[in-house]
N, C-alpha and C positions, 0 to 999 in steps of 0.2 A: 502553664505546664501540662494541665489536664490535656487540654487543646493539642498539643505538639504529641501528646502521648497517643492520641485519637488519630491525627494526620498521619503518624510511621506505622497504626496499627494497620489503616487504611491502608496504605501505601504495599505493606507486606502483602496483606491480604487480595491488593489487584494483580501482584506479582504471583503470588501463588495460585491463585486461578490460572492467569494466563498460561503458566508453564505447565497443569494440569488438564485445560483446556486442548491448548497444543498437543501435548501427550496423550491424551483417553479419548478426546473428544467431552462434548460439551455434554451429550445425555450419561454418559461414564464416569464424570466427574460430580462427587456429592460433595454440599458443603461439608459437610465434617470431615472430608480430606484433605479441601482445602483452609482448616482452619486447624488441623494438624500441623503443616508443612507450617503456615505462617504466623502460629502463635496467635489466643489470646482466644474468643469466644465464639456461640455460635450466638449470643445474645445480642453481640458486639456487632457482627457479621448483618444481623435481620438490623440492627437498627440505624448503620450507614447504605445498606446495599437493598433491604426488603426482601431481593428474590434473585436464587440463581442468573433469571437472566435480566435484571437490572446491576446483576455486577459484572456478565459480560456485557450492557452497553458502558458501564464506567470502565473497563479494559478499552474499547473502541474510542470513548470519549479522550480520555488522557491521553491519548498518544500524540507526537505532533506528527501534525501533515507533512508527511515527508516527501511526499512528489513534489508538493509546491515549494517547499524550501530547495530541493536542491536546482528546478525549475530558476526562481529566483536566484542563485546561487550564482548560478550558469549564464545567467541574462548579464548580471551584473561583469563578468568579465571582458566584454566588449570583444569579443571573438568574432572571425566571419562565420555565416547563417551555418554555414556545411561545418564548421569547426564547433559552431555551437549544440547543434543539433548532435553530433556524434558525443561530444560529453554528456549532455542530456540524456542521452542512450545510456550510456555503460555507469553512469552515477544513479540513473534510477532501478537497472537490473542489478547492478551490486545491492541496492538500499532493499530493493523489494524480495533477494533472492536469500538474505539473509535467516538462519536457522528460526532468527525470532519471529520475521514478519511470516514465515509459512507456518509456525506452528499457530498463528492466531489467526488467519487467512481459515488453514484446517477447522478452525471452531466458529469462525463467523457462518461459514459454506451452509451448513446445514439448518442452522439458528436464523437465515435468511431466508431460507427453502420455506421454513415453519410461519415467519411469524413478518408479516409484509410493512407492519412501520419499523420492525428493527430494517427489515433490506431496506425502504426506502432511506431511512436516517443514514446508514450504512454507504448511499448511491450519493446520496445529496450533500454531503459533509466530507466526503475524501474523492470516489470516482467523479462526479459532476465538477465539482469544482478545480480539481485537476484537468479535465478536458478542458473547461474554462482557462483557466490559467495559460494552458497549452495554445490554444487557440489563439492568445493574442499576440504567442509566439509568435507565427504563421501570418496572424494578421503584418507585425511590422516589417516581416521579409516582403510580404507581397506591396508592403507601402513604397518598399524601395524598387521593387520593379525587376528585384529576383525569382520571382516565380510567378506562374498564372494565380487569377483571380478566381482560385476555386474556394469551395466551403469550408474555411478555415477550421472547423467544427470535424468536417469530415478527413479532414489532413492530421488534424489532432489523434481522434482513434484510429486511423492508420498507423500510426507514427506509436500510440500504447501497446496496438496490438503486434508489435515487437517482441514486448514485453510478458503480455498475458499469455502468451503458451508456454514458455518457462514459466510462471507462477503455475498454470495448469498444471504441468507435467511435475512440480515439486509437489504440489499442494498433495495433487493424488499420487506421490510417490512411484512415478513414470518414468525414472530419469535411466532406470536400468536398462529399459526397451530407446530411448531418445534423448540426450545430454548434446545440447548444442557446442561444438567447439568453438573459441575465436574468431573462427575465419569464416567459418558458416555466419554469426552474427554480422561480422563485417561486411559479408556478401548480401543479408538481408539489407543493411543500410545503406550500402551504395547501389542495390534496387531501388530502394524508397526514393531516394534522393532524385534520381534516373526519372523515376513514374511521377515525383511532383515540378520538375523540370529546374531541378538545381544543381551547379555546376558541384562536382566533387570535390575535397580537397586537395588540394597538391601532396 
């Protein structure tokens, strides 16, 4: 019971950073605000978490990889490459465009700026591995003889950086000067498609 008691104080208390992180930013958020919002100590707080920003990497840690799941997701429904590819699109910018991933994006930014093993742990556990992921996408088109034999690595962050100027333009709250419509999006993808040498969908 103690244990279960420990786990949901936890659990509160990564929620409650996170949504204050988001919100203030990460040097504007003191623990004892967040142990305000989430109940229970700042005793509690030093002896699961140590230090402010060991409980923003347990924010970063907990969360699931969400590019690769919906990656995997997408793979799994046997789609042609162009049909796949465009779901990959729009199920990773829904996932990533969400209120919650930019208010934690917002608090990683600068905590990555500061402190080079949280970026690199931050690079190597969600963005690396997602390119990976991606890339083997890329790899089994080209096994079939649907596209050239380029760097599948390099087709990959083509194919993110779709994605990463809307996180940009949320993250820093740009969207009032540039908010991409549908058809703009569309048009960037049957660019890509055009530039890696794949037939569009019907």
């Amino acid at each position: 019971m103690q244990d279960q008691r420990l786990q949901a104080r936890r659990e509160a208390m990564l929620d409650a950073a996170e949504q204050l992180f988001g919100t203030h930013g990460f040097d504007d958020t003191t623990l004892s605000a967040i142990v305000a919002r989430s109940g229970g100590s700042l005793a509690t707080l030093y002896k699961l978490f140590e230090t402010k920003e060991g409980l923003l990497t347990q924010v970063l840690q907990r969360r699931p990889d969400q590019a690769r799941a919906v990656i995997a997701e997408v793979r799994a429904l046997g789609l042609p490459p162009a049909e796949m590819l465009r779901e990959m699109l729009l199920r990773l910018r829904a996932k990533a465009l969400t209120e919650e991933n930019i208010r934690l994006v917002r608090a990683m930014v600068p905590q990555s700026i500061r402190d080079e093993k949280f970026s690199q742990q931050f690079r190597g556990e969600h963005l690396e591995r997602a390119i990976a992921e991606m890339s083997e996408v890329f790899v089994e088109i080209q096994a079939k003889g649907q596209i050239p034999a380029d760097d599948p690595e390099v087709l990959a962050r083509m194919f993110f950086a779709m994605i990463s100027f809307d996180i940009y333009t949320a993250v820093a709250r740009f969207e009032m000067f540039h908010k991409r419509t549908k058809a703009q999006v569309e048009a960037e993808f049957l660019l890509f498609l055009r530039t890696i040498g794949l037939e569009e969908p019907a």
